[in-house]
TIVO-2410 file (N, C-alpha, C; in nm, 3 decimals):
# residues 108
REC num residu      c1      c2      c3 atome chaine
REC   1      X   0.085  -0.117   0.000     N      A
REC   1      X   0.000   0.000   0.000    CA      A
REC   1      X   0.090   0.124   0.000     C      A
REC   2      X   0.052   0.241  -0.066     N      A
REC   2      X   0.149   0.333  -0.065    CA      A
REC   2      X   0.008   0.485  -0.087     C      A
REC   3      X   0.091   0.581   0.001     N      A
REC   3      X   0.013   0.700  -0.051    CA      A
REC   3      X   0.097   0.835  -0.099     C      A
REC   4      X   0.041   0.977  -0.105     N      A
REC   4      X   0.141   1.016  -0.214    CA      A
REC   4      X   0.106   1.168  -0.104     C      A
REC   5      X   0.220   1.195  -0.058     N      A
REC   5      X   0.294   1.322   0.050    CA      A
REC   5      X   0.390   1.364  -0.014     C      A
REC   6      X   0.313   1.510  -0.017     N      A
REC   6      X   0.392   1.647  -0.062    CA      A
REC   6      X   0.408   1.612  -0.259     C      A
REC   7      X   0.321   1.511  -0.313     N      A
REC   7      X   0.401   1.499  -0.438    CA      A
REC   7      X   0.489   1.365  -0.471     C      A
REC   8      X   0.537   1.300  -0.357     N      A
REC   8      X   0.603   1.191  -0.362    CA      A
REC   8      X   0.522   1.037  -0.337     C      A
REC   9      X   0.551   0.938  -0.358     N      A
REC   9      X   0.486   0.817  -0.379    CA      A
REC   9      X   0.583   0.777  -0.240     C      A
REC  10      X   0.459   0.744  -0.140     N      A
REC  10      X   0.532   0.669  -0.018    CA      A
REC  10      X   0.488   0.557   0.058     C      A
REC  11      X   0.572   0.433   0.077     N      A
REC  11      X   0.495   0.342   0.134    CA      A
REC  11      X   0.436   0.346   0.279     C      A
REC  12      X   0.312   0.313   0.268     N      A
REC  12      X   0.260   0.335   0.440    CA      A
REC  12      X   0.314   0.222   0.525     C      A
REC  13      X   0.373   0.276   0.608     N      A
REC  13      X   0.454   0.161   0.717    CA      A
REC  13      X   0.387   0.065   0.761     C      A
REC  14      X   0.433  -0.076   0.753     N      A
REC  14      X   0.394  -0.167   0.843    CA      A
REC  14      X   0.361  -0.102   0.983     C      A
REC  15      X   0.208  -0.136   1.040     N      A
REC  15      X   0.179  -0.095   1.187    CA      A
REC  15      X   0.156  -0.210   1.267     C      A
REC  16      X   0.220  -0.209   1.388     N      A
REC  16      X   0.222  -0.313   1.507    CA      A
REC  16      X   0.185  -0.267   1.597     C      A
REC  17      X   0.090  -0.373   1.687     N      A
REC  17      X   0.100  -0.307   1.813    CA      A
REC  17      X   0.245  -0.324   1.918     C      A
REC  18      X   0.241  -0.296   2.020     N      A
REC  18      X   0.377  -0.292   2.109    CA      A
REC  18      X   0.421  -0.415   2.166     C      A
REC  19      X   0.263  -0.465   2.210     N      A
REC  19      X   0.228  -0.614   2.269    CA      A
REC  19      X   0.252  -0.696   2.193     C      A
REC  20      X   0.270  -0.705   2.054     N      A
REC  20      X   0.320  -0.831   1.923    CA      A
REC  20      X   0.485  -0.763   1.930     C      A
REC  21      X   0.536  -0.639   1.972     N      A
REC  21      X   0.672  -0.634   1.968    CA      A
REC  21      X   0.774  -0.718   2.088     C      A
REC  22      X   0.668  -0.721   2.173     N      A
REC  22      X   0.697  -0.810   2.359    CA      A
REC  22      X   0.684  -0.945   2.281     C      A
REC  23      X   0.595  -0.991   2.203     N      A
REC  23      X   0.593  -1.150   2.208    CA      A
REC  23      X   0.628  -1.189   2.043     C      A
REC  24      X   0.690  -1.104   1.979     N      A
REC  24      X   0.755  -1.143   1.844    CA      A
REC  24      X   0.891  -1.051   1.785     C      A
REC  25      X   0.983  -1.075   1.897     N      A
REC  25      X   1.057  -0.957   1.869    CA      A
REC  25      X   1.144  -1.020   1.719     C      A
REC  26      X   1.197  -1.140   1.707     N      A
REC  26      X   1.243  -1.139   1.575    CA      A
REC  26      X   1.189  -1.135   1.514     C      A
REC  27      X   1.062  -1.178   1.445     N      A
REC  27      X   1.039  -1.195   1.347    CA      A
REC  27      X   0.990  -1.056   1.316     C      A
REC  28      X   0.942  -0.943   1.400     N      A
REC  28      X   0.944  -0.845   1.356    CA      A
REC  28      X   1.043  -0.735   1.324     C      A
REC  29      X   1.181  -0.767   1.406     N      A
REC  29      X   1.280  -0.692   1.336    CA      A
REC  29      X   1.356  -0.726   1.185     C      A
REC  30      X   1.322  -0.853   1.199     N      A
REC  30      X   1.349  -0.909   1.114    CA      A
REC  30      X   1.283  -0.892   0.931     C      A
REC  31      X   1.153  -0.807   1.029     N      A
REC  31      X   1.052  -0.728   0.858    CA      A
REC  31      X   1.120  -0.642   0.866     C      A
REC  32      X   1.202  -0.553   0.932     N      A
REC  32      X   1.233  -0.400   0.877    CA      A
REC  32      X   1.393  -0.384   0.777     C      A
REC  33      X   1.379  -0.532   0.696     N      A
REC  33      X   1.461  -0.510   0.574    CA      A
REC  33      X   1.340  -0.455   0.488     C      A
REC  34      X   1.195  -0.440   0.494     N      A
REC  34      X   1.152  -0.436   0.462    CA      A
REC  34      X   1.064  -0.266   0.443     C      A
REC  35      X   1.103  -0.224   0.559     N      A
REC  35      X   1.079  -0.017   0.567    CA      A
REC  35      X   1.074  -0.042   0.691     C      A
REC  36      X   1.055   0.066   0.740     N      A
REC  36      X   1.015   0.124   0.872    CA      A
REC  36      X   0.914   0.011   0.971     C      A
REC  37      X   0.867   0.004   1.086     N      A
REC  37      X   0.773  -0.074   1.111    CA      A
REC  37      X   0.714   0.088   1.192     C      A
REC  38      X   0.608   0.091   1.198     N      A
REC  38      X   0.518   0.182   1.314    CA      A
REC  38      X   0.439   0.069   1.428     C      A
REC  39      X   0.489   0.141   1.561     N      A
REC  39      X   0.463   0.065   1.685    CA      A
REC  39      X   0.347   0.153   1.726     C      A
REC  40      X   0.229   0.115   1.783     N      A
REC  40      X   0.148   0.169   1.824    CA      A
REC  40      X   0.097   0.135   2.000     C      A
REC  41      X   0.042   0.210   2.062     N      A
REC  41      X   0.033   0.162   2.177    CA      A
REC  41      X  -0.119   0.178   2.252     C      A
REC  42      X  -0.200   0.078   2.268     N      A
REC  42      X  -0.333   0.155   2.274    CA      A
REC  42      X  -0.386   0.230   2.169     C      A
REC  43      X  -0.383   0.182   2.034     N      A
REC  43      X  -0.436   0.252   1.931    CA      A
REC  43      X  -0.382   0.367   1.851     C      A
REC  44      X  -0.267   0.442   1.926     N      A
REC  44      X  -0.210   0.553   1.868    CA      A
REC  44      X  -0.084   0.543   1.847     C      A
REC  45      X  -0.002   0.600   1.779     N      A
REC  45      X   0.126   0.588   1.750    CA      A
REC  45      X   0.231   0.620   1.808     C      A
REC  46      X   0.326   0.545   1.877     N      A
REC  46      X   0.397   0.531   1.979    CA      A
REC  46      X   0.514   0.580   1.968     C      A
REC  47      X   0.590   0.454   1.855     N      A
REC  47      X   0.729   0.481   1.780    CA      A
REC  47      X   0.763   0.411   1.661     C      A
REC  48      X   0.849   0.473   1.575     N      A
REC  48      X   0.906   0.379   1.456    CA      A
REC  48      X   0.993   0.333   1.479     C      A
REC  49      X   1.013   0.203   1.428     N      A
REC  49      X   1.133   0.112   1.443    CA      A
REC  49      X   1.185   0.153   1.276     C      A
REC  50      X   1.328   0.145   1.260     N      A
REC  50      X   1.437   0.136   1.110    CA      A
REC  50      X   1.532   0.089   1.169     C      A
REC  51      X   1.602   0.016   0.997     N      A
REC  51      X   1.695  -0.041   1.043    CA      A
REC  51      X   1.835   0.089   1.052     C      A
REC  52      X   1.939   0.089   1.114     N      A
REC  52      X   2.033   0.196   1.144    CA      A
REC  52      X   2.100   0.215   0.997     C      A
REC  53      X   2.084   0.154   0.868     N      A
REC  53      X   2.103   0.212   0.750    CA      A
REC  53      X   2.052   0.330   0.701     C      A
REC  54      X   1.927   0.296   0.733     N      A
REC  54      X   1.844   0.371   0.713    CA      A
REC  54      X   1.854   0.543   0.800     C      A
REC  55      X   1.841   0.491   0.910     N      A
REC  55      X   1.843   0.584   0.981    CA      A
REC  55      X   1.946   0.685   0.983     C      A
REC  56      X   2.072   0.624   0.883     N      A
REC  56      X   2.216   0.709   0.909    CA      A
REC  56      X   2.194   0.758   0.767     C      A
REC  57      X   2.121   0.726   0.684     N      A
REC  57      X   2.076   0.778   0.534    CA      A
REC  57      X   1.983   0.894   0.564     C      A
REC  58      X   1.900   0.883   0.621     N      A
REC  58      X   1.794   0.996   0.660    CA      A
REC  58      X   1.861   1.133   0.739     C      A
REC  59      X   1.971   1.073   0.842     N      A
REC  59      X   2.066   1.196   0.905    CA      A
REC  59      X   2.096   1.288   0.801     C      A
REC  60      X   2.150   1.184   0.722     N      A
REC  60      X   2.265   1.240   0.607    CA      A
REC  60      X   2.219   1.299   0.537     C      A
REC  61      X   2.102   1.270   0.454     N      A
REC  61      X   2.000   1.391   0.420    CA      A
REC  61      X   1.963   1.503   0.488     C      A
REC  62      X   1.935   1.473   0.614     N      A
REC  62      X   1.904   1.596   0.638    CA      A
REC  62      X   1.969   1.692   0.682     C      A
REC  63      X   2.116   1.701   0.712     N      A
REC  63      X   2.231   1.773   0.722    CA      A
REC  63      X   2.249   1.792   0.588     C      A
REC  64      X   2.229   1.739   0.464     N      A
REC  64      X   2.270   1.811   0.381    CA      A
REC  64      X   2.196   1.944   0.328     C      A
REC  65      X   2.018   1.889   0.299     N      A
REC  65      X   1.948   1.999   0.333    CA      A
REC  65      X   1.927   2.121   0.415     C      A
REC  66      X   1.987   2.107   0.545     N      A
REC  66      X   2.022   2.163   0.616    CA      A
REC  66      X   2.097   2.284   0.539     C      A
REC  67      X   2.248   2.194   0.515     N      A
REC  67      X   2.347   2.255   0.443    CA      A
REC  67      X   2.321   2.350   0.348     C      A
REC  68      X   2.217   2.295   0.247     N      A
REC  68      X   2.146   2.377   0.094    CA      A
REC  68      X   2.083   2.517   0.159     C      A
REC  69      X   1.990   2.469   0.276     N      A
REC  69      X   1.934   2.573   0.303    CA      A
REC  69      X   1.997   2.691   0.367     C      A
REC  70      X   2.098   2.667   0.448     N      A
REC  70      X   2.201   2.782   0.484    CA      A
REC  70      X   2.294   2.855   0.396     C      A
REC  71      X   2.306   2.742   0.193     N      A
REC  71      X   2.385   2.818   0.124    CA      A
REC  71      X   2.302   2.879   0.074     C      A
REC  72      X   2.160   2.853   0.037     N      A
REC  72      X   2.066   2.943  -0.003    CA      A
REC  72      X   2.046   3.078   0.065     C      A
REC  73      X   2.026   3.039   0.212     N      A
REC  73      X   2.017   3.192   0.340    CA      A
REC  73      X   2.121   3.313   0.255     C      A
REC  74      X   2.207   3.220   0.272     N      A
REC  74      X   2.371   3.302   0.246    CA      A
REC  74      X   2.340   3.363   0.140     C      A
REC  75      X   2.345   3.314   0.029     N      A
REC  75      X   2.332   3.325  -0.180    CA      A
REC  75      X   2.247   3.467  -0.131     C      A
REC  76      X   2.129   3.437  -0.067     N      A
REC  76      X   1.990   3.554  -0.088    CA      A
REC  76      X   2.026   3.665  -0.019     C      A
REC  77      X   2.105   3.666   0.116     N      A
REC  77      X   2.200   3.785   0.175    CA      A
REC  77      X   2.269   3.874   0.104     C      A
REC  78      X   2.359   3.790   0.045     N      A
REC  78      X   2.458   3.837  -0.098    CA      A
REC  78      X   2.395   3.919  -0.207     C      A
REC  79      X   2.290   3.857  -0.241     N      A
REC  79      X   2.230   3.957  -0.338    CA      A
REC  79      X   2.145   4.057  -0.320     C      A
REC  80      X   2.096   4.065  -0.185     N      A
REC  80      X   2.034   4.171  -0.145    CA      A
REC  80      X   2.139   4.284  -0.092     C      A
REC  81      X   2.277   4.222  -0.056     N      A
REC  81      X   2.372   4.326   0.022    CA      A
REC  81      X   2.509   4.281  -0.040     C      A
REC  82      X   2.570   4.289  -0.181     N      A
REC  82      X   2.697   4.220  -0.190    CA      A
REC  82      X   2.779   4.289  -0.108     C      A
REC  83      X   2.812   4.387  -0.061     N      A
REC  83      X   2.908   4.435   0.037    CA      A
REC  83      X   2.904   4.340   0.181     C      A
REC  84      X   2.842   4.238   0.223     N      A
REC  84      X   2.804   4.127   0.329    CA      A
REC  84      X   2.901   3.988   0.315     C      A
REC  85      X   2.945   4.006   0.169     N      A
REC  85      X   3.045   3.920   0.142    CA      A
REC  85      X   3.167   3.887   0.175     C      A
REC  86      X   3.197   3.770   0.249     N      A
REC  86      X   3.380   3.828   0.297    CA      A
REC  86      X   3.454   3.717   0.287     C      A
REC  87      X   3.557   3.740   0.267     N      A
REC  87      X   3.693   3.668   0.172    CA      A
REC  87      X   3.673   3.535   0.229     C      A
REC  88      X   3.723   3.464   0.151     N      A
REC  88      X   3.732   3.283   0.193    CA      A
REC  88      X   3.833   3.274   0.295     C      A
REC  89      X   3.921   3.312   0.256     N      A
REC  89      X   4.064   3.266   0.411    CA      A
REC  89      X   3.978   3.331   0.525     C      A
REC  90      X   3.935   3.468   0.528     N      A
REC  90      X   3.898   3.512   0.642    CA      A
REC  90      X   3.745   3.413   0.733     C      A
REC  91      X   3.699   3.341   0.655     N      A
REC  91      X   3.557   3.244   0.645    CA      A
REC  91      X   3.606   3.108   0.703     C      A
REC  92      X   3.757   3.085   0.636     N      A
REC  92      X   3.827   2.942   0.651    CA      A
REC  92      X   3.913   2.961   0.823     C      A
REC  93      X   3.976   3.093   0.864     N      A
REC  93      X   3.981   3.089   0.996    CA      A
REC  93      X   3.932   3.125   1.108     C      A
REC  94      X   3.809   3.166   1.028     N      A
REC  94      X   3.664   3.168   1.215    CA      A
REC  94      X   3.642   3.003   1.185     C      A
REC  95      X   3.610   2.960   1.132     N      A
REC  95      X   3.557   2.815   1.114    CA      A
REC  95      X   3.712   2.698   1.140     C      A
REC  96      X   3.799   2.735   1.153     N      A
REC  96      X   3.942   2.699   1.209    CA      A
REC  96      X   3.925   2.704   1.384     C      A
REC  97      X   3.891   2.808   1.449     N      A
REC  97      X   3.851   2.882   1.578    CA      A
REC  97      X   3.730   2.785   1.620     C      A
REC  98      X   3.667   2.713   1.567     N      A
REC  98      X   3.508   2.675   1.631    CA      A
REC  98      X   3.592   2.563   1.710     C      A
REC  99      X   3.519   2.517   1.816     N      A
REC  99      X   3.593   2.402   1.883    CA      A
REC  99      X   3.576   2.260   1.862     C      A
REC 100      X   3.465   2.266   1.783     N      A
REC 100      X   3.403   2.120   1.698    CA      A
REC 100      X   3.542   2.100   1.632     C      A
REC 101      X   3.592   2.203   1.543     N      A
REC 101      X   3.681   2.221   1.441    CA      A
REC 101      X   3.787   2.182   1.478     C      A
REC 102      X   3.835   2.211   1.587     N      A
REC 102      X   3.947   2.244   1.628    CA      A
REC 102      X   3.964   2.066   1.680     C      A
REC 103      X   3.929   2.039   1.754     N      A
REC 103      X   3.889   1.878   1.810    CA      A
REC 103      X   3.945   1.782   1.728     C      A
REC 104      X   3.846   1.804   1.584     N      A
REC 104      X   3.847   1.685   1.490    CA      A
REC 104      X   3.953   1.721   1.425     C      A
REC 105      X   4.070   1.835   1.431     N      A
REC 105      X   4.181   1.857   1.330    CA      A
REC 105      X   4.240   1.776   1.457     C      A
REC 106      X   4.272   1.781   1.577     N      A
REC 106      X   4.365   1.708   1.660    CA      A
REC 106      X   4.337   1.585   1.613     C      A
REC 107      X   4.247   1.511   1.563     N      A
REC 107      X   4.214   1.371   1.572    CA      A
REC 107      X   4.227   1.313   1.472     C      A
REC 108      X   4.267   1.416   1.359     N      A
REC 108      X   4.289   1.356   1.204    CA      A
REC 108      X   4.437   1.279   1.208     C      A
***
C-alpha cells in the first residue's frame, strides 16, 4: 500500500501493536529489511522502528538539506547586500577557531 505526501509516492509503514513487539521480537525486526515498522500503543502511534542504514541515510539527508538551506540563506543575503560578502581565508579561519573544528583537526 502506498500514498502520495507532498508529491512523492510513499509506502505506508507496516503498523504493530507494542504487545506483538513483547511476544515477536524477531520476526518483527526481522521485517524491517523491509521499511520502517510503526509501533502503536493503545491505538495511537507510539514509535518507529528502522533499520540503522536507514536511519544514518535519513541523518545524512538531512544535514545536507540543512546545508542547501544555509547556502541558499547566504546566496539571498549576498544579493540583497553584496558588500556582506567576505573573503574565503577570512571564512576558513573563524571556522578553524570553532571548537568542533578544532577537536576533529587534533584527531585527524
Amino acid at each position: 500500500m502506498a500514498t502520495v505526501q507532498n508529491g512523492a509516492l510513499e509506502r505506508v509503514p507496516l503498523t504493530i501493536p507494542v504487545s506483538d513487539l513483547r511476544n515477536e521480537q524477531a520476526k518483527i525486526l526481522g521485517q524491517l529489511h523491509d521499511g520502517p515498522i510503526l509501533l502503536t500503543q493503545r491505538g495511537r502511534a507510539a514509535a518507529m522502528l528502522v533499520e540503522p542504514a536507514l536511519w544514518n541515510l535519513l541523518i545524512d539527508r538531512l544535514s545536507d538539506l540543512e546545508d542547501i538551506v544555509n547556502g541558499l540563506d547566504a546566496y539571498h543575503e549576498y544579493q540583497q547586500d553584496p558588500a556582506s560578502a567576505r573573503p574565503l581565508d577570512e571564512l576558513e579561519n573563524e571556522l578553524l577557531e570553532m571548537p568542533a573544528v578544532q577537536e576533529s583537526a587534533t584527531y585527524a
